[in-house]
C-alpha positions as CSV (number, residue, x, y, z in Angstrom):
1,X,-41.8,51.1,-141.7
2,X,-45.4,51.0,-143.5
3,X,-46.2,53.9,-145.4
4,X,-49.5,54.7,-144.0
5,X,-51.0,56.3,-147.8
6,X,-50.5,52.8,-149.0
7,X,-51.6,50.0,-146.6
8,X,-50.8,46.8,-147.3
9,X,-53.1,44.7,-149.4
10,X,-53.4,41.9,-146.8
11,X,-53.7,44.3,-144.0
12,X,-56.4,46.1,-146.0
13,X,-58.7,42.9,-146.4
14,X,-58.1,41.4,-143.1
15,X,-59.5,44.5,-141.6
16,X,-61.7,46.4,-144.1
17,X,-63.6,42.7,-145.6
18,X,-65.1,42.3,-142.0
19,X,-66.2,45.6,-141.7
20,X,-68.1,46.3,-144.8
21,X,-69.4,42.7,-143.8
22,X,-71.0,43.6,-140.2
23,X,-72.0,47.4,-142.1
24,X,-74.0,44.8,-144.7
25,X,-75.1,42.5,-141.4
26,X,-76.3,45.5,-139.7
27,X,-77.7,47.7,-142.1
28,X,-79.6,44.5,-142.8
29,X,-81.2,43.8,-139.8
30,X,-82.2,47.8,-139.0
31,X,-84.1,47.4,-142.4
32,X,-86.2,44.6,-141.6
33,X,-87.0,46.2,-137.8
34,X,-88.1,49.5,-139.5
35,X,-89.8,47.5,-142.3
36,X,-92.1,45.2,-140.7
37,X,-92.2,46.5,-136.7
38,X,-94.2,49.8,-136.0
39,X,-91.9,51.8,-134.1
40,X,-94.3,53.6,-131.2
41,X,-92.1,56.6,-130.4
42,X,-91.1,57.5,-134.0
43,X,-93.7,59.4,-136.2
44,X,-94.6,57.2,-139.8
45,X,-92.5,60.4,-141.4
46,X,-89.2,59.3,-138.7
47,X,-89.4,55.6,-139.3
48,X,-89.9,56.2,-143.1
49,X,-86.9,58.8,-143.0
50,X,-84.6,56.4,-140.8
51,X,-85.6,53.5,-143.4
52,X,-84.6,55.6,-146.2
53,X,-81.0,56.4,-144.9
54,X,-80.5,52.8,-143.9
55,X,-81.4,51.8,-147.5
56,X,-79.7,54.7,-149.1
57,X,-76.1,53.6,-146.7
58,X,-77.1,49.6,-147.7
59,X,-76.1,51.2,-151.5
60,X,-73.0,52.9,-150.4
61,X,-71.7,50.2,-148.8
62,X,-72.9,47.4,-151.5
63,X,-70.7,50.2,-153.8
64,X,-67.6,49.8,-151.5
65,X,-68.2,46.4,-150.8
66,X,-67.8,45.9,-155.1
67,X,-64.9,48.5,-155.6
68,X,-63.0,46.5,-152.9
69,X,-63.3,43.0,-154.5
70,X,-63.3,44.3,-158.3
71,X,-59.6,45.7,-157.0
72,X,-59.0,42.5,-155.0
73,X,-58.8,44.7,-152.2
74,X,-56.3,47.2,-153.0
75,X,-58.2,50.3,-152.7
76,X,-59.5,51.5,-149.3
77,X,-62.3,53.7,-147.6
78,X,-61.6,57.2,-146.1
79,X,-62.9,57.3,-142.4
80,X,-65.0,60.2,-143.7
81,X,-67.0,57.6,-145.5
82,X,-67.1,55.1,-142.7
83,X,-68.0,58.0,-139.9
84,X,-71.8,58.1,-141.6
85,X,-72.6,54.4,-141.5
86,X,-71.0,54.1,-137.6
87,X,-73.1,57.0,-137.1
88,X,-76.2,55.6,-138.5
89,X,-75.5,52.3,-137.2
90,X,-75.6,53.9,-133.8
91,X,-78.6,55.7,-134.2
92,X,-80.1,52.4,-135.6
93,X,-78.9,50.6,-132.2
94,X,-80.8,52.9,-129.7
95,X,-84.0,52.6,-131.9
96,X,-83.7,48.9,-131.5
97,X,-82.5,48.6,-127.6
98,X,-85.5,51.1,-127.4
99,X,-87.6,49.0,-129.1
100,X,-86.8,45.5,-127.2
101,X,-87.0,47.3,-123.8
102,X,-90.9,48.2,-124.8
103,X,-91.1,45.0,-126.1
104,X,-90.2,43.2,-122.9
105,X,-91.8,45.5,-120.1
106,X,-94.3,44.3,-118.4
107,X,-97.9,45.4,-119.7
108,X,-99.3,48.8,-118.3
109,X,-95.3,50.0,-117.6
């Protein structure tokens, strides 16, 4: 039986590598959105403030995303680390769904 305090190394990468991945993928693509779209039902002050979390998670996951391959993937992230960026990520989704619908309705909806 695995001891769950020490994953296995090939375990580790074959889950943790593709999520730091889509965190860097995501995180990506919210910055552009909020850099060069004007948001209509956020405030300049929201938008900025939403940009700047992105940005500063973009650095915390660069930071993981470096620990993990300087180790060759030995070390691992503690789900209180991930829970932010999912819940940013999430936030980030429903500002751009939000977004596309206004984008796509019909003029004068």
């Amino acid at each position: 039986m695995l001891n769950s305090n020490l994953p296995e190394p090939e375990l580790l990468k074959a889950l943790l590598e593709p999520l730091l991945e889509d965190f860097n993928y995501w995180f990506d693509r919210s910055a552009k959105l909020l850099e060069t779209e004007e948001i209509p039902f956020l405030s300049d002050e929201d938008q900025s403030d939403l940009l700047a979390r992105v940005k500063q998670a973009q650095q915390e996951v660069g930071a993981a995303t470096a620990l993990f391959q300087a180790t060759g993937g030995q070390v691992g992230i503690e789900t209180t680390a991930l829970m932010p960026w999912h819940r940013l990520l999430a936030e980030c989704w429903q500002v751009s769904a939000r977004f596309r619908s206004l984008q796509s309705a019909p003029p004068g909806k």
